[in-house]
N, C-alpha and C positions, 0 to 999 in steps of 0.2 A: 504494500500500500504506500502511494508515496504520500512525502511530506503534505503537500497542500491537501491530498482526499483525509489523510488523518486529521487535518487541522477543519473541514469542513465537517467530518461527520462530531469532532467535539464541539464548535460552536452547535449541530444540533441536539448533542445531548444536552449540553448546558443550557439552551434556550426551552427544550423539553421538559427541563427539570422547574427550570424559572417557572414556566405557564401552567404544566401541572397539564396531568392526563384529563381532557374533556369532553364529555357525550358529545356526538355531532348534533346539530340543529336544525340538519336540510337532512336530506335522504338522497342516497347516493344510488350509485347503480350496482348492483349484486355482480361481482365480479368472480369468476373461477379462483377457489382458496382465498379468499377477500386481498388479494394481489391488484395493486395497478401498477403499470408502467409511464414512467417519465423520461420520454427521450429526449435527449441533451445533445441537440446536434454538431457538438463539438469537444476535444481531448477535455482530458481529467486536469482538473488545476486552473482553469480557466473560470471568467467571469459566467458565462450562460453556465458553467457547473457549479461553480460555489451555490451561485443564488436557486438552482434547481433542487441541490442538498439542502439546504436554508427551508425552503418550503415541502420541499418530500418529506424530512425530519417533521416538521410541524404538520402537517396533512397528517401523520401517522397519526402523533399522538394526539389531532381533535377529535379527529372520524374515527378513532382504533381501528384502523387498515392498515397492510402492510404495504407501503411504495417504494419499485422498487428503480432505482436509475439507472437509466443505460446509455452509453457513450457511444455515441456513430458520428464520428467526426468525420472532415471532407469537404470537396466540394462547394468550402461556402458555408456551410452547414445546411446545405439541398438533398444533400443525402440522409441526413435525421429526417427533414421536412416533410422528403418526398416519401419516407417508411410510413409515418406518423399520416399523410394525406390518404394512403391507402388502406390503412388501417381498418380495421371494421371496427363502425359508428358505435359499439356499445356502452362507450362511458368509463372503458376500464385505459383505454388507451391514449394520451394527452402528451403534447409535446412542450418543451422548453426554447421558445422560439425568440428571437429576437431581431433585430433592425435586417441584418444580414438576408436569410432566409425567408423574410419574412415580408419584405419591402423594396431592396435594393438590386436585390438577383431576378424578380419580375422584370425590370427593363434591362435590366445586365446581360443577363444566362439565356439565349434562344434555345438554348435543350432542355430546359425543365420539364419535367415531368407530372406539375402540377402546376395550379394556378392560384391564387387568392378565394377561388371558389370551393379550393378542395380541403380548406382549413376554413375553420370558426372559433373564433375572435373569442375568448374566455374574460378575461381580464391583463394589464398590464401588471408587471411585479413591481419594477424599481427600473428608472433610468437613472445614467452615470456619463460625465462627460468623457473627454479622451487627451489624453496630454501626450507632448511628445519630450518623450526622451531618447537620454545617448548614452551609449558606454563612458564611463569615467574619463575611459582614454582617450576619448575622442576630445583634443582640442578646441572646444568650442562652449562656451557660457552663456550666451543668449541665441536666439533664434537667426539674428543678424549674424553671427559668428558663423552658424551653424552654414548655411547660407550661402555666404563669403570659402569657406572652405569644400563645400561640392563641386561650386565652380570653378575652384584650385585646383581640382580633383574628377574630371568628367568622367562618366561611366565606373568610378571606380567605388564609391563609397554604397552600400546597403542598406534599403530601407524596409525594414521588415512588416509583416502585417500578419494578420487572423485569420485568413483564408479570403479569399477573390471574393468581392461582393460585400462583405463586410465592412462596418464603419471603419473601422481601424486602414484597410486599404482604401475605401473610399476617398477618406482624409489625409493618405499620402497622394493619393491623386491631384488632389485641392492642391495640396503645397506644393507638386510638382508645377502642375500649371501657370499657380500664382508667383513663382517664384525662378519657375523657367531652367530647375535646379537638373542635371543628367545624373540623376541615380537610380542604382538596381534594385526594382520591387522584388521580392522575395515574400510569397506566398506561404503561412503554415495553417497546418489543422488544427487551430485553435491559439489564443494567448499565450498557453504554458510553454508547448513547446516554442515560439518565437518569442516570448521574453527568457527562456534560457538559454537560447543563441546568442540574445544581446548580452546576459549578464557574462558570458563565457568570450565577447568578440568574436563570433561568427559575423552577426551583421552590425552593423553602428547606430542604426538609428530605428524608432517608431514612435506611429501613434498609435497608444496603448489605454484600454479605458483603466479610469482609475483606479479602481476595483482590485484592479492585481498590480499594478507597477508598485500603488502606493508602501507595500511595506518595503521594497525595495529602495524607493527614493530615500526612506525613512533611515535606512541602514545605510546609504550612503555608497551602494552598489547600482544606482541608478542617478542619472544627471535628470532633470525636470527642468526645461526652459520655456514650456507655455499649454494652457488648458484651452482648450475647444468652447468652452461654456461663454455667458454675455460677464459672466459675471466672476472673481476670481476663487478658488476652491476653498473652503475654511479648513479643512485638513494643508493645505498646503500655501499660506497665507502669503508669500514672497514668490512665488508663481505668477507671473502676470499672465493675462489671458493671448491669445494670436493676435487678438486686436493693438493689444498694448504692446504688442508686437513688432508692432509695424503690418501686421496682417490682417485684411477684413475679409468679413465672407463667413468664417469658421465657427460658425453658433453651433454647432455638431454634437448629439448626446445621443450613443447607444442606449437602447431602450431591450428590456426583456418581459416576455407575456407568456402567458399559457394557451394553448389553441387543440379542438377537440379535432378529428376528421367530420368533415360535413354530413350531415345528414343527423350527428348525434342526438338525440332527444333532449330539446328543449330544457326540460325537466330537469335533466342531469347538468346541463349547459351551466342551469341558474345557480342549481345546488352548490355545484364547483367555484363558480364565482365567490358566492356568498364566505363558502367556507377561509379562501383566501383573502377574501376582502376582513375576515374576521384578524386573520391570522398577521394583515401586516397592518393592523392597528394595534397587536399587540406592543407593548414597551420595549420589549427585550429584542423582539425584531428589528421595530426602526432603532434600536440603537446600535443594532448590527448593519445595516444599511447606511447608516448616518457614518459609520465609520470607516465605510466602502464610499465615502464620498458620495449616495448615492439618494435619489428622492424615490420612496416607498408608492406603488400606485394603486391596486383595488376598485378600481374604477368598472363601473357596469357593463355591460355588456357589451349595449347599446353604444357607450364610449370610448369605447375600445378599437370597435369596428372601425367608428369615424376615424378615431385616430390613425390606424391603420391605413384608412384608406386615404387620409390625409400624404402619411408618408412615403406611401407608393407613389403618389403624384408627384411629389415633392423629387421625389428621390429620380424619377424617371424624369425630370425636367435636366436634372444633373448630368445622369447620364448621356442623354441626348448633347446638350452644351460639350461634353466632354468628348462626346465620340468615343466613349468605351460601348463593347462590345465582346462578349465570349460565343464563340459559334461553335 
């Protein structure tokens, strides 16, 4: 088990124990051995994983169900997306989706094998913005530095990311463009594994959501020269944002949801919500988010959608402007 899954399934013991085992309040759907699955479509260690153990932990102990996680990273995370779309509608099967898979790979990916029609919209968990940092040893202290030394350096320096489609590469795209910088995107399956190429020098640079670079910056095995957000991160208060940068445009915050395969029964849709809309009101939760730099969300169904399909628009206006494309 590595370090970060150990470190994820103690915060949910510890938040289990905090909340105290709770009869559920909605009525769920009767699953084979009262088992449901949460697919996590992206590696162990990663942001879509922490916050998917976060909540599988707590789903356990409201509903007394056993949830169990599963990791299919890949693709973007199109390959969790697209298991979890096909899924049969029962209520026992829900995915751990986020900005990626969920919004940006629609205009992205022309091979997908699903659509926005073949997920339904549960609730949002928690969004988180995206900072970018460097290896230690990469010579460079602000953003302008950072910048200044690409250009020194064409084709040679590495900017790593979360998989193709994802915010994390989205938002090296952005800086690419804005910045006109010649570096090598370097796609991984997931955060964990591309921020431990960076803490080792494999690659030199990303944008990384907060969620996981932060205890690294905190140990001093990660440089932070700027956050994605309008506004600057309270966990990292001398962090100025890309604006203050020198960079505009960059309002950028991965966002993570829960989503059923279409057709599932209403009934179970609501229940689902409710249950997690209960679970990150709890204390112990948002103060486990809060220290993931991250804003808690539980929002209805109905809200959800919108939002969703806000960010598909959104997202597919970028992509278009950008001219990416995976065929």
């Amino acid at each position: 088990m590595t370090r970060s899954i150990r470190c994820a399934a103690r915060i949910g013991m510890v938040l289990g124990l905090a909340l105290g085992t709770q009869p559920a309040h909605a009525s769920l759907p009767s699953c084979p051995g009262n088992v449901y699955h949460m697919v996590v479509p992206a590696a162990a260690g990663g942001t879509t994983d922490i916050v998917a153990r976060l909540i599988a932990a707590q789903l356990g102990e409201k509903a007394g169900v056993s949830v169990v996680v599963e990791n299919k990273p890949g693709g973007g995370g199109t390959i969790g997306a697209a298991q979890v779309a096909s899924a049969k509608p029962d209520g026992c099967t829900m995915l751990m989706g986020n900005i990626g898979p969920n919004a940006i790979n629609y205009a992205l990916n022309k091979k997908l094998t699903y659509g926005p029609a073949d997920l339904q919209p549960i609730t949002r968990v928690f969004s988180v913005p995206n900072v970018l940092v460097v290896n230690p040893k990469v010579p460079a202290t602000t953003v302008r530095e950072l910048v200044d030394l690409a250009r020194s350096k064409p084709g040679t320096m590495a900017l790593a990311n979360s998989g193709v489609g994802q915010s994390t590469h989205m938002t090296g795209e952005m800086f690419r463009l804005a910045t006109e910088v010649d570096v090598i995107s370097v796609p991984y399956k997931g955060n964990a594994p591309a921020v431990a190429d960076l803490l080792g020098g494999q690659v030199h640079m990303m944008f990384d959501n907060v969620a996981v670079s932060l205890p690294h910056i905190q140990a001093g095995k990660l440089r932070a020269l700027a956050v994605t957000s309008v506004e600057r991160v309270p966990a990292l208060p001398d962090v100025p944002t890309m604006e203050q940068a020198g960079l505009k445009g960059f309002d950028v915050a991965a966002w993570f949801g829960l989503f059923y395969p279409s057709g599932t029964d209403g009934a179970h849709v609501q229940s689902m919500q409710e249950l997690v809309s209960d679970i990150l009101k709890q204390d112990a939760v948002r103060r486990q988010i809060a220290a993931w730099s991250g804003v808690p969300g539980g929002e209805s169904t109905e809200q959800f959608t919108a939002y969703v399909d806000t960010e598909i628009k959104k997202w597919a206006q970028i992509v278009d402007a950008a001219r990416l494309t995976i065929d």
